[in-house]
ZAMARGU-4260 file (C-alpha; in steps of 0.2 Angstrom, whole numbers, plus 5000, padded with zeros to 4 digits):
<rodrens>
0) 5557/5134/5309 | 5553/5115/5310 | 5537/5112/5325 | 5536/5095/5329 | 5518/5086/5337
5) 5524/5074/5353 | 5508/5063/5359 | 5508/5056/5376 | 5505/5039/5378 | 5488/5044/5385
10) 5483/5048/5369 | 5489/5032/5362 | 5481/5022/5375 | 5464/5035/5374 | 5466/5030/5353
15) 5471/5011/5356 | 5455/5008/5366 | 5443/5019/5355 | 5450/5008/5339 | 5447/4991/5351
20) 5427/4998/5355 | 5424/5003/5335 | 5429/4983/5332 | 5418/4975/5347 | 5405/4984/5340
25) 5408/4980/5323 | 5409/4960/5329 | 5393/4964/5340 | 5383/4971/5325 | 5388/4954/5313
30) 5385/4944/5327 | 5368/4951/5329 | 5364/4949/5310 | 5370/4931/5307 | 5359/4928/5322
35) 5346/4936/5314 | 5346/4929/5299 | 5349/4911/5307 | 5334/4914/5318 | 5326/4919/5301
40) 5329/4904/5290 | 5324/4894/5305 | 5309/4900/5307 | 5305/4901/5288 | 5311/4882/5284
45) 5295/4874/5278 | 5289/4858/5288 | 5284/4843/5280 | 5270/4844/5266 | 5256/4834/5273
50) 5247/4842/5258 | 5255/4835/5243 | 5256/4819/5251 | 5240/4817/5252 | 5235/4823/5236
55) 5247/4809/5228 | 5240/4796/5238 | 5223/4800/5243 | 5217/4802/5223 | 5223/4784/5220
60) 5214/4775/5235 | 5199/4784/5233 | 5199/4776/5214 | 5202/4759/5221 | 5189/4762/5234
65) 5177/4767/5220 | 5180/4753/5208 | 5179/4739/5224 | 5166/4748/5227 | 5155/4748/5209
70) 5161/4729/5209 | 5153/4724/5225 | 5135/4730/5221 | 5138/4723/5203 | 5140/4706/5212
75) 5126/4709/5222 | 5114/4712/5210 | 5118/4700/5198 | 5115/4688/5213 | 5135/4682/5212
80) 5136/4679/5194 | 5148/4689/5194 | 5162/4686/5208 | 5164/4697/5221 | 5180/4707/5226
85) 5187/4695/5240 | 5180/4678/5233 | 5193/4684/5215 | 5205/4691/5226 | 5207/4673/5238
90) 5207/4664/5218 | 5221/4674/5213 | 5232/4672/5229 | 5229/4652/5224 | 5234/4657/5203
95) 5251/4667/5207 | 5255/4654/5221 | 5260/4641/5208 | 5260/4653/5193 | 5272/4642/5180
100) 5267/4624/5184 | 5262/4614/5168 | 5250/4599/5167 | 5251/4597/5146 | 5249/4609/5131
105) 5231/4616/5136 | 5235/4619/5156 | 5250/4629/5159 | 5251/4643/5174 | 5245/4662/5171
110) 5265/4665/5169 | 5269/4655/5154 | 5254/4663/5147 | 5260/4680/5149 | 5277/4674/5144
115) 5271/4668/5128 | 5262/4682/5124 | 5276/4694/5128 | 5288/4687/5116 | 5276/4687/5101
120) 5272/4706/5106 | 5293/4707/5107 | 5295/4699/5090 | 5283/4708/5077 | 5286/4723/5086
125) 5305/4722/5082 | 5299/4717/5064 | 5290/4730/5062 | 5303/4745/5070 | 5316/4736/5058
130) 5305/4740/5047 | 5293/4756/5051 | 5308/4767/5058 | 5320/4767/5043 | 5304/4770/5032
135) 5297/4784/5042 | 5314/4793/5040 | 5314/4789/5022 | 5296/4796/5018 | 5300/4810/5031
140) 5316/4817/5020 | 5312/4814/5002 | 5296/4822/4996 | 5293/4809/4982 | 5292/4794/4992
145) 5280/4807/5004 | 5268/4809/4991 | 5268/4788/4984 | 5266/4782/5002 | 5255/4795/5010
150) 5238/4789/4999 | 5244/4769/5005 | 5248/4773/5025 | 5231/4783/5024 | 5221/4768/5017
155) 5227/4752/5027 | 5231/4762/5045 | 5211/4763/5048 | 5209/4742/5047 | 5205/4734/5060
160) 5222/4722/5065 | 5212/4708/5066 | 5206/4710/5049 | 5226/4706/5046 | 5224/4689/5055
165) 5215/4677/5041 | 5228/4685/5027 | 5244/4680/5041 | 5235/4662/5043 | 5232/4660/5024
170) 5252/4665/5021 | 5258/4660/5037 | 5249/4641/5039 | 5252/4643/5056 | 5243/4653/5071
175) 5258/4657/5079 | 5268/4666/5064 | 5252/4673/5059 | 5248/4680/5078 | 5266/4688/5073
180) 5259/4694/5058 | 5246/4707/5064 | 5256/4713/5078 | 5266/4718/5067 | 5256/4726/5053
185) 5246/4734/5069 | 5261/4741/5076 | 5271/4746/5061 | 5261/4763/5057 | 5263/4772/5072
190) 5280/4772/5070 | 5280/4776/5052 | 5270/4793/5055 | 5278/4797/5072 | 5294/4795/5064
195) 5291/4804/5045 | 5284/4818/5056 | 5299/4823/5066 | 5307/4822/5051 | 5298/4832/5042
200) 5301/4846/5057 | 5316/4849/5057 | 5323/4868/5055 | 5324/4871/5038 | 5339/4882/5042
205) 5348/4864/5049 | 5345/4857/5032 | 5353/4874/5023 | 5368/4874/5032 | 5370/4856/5028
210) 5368/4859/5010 | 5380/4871/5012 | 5393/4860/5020 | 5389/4849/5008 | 5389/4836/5021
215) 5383/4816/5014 | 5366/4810/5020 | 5375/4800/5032 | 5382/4813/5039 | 5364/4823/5038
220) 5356/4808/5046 | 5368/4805/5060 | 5372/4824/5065 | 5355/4832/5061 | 5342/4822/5058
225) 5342/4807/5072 | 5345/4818/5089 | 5329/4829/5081 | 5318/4814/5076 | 5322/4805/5093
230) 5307/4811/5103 | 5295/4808/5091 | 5303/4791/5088 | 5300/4787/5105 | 5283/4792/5105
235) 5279/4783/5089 | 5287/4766/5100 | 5276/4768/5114 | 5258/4768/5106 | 5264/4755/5094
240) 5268/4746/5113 | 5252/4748/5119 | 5244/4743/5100 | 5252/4730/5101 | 5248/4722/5121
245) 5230/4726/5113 | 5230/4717/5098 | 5238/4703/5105 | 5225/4697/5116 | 5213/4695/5105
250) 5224/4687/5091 | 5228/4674/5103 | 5208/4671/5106 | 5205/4668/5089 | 5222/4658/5084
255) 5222/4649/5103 | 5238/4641/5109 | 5249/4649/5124 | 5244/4666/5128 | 5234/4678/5141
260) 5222/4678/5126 | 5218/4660/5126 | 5219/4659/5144 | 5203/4670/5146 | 5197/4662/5130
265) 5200/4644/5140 | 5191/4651/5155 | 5176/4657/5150 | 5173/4639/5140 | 5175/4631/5158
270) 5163/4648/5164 | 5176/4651/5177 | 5173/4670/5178 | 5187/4674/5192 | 5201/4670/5182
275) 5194/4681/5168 | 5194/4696/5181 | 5211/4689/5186 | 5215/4689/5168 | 5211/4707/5164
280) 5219/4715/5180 | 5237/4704/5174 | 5233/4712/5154 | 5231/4730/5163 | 5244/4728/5174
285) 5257/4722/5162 | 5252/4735/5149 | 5253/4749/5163 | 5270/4743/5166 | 5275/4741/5147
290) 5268/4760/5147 | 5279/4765/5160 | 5294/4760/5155 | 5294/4767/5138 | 5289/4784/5145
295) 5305/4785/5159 | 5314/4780/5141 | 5305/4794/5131 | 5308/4804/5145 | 5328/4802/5147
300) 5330/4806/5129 | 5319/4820/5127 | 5329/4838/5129 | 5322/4854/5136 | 5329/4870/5134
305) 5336/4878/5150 | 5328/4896/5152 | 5340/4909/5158
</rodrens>
């Protein structure tokens, strides 16, 4: 015998609307808990940070404020021998108003000066990466020439650059080439070290497996050996940089010419003492900036390995 089950449409409706409340309820519940959580990342979204602003700029003024204020009761107690703050600042607005006239050879604006020395800086430190980088990869890889130049870098890196400048002026007979000369015997051993250094640090197992391969020393250079060493290359660049923006002032006291160097040299012979305080904010400046930009290089080539 076959029993059927009829439902009347009461039951239906009674099931239709129970189904309709289970799903406003169910709507009401995530509607309630996007609004929670909205309410929540509203009221945990952090405001502006007042704190780290002023801890990058406050530090910085507070310097300024220091060394203005060391130099104001320098001046005072050396009875004005030494300029103050505002009578140097009021001379430099009148310099870097006209900073590239010329009135003859020995009176040219504090931006030719800085020109000139810039391009000597530029052309003995090419010289000397032409020549420092390739033999810091050189001594780096082959332990032989390690060991024959080791004793050498180890004896001339301590001298003084300008004891370099009488030799470049004996060779040279000029004081241009021979300003030339010890930037780039100054600059050239950073390089060297930094260089043969990276080198020398790289995995062992890099160098197996390129044994292995059997791959040529081009290859070993290119693949291996360059994107290691590149870092310390870099870094190797940058204090040769600042070696060099060093060592060029003075050269160019002692050779005179055009330069930021003879400049001060000049000024102090006519005893103005506010463009050699002008003169050693523009050194400072142009090295800080010369700094910088090799680190934002150094930077852009170093890698770092992501952590999971």
């Amino acid at each position: 015998m076959v029993s059927a089950v009829f439902h009347s449409p009461l039951d239906n409706s009674v099931r239709d609307v129970q189904i309709d409340s289970r799903s406003v309820a169910t709507k009401q519940t995530a509607t309630n808990t996007d609004y929670t959580r909205a309410k929540a990342v509203k009221v945990s979204k952090p405001g502006y940070d007042w704190r780290g602003l002023w801890l990058v700029v406050l530090p910085p003024l507070l310097g300024l404020a220091l060394l203005v204020g060391v130099w104001t009761l320098v001046s005072i107690s050396t009875a004005r021998s030494i300029p103050s703050p505002s009578d140097t600042f009021q001379q430099a607005v009148v310099i870097f108003s006209h900073p590239f006239y010329r009135n003859g050879p020995n009176d040219q604006g504090v931006g030719w000066n800085i020109l000139m020395s810039l391009e000597r800086v530029a052309v003995g430190f090419g010289l000397a990466a032409a020549v420092g980088i390739p033999a810091g990869f050189a001594i780096g890889r082959f332990e032989f020439l390690s060991r024959m130049f080791n004793p050498l870098i180890s004896l001339l890196r301590p001298v003084s650059p300008l004891a370099w400048l009488p030799i470049g002026l004996l060779v040279f007979k000029g004081a241009n080439p021979a300003a030339i000369w010890t930037i780039f015997i100054c600059s050239i051993w950073p390089m060297i070290i930094n260089t043969a250094v990276g080198v020398q640090r790289v995995p062992q197992d890099y160098m197996n497996v390129a044994r292995v391969l059997n791959l040529s020393e081009w290859k070993i250079f290119t693949k291996i050996l360059f994107p290691s060493v590149l870092p310390y290359m870099l870094t190797g660049v940058r204090l040769a940089v600042g070696t060099a923006w060093l060592v060029i002032v003075a050269a160019e006291m002692l050779t005179g010419g055009v330069g930021i160097g003879f400049w001060v040299w000049d000024e102090w012979n006519n005893l103005n003492v506010k463009n050699i305080i002008i003169a050693i904010f523009v050194i400072g400046i142009v090295g800080l900036i010369l700094e910088y930009a090799l680190i934002k290089v150094a930077t852009a080539f170093t890698f770092e390995e992501v952590k999971s």
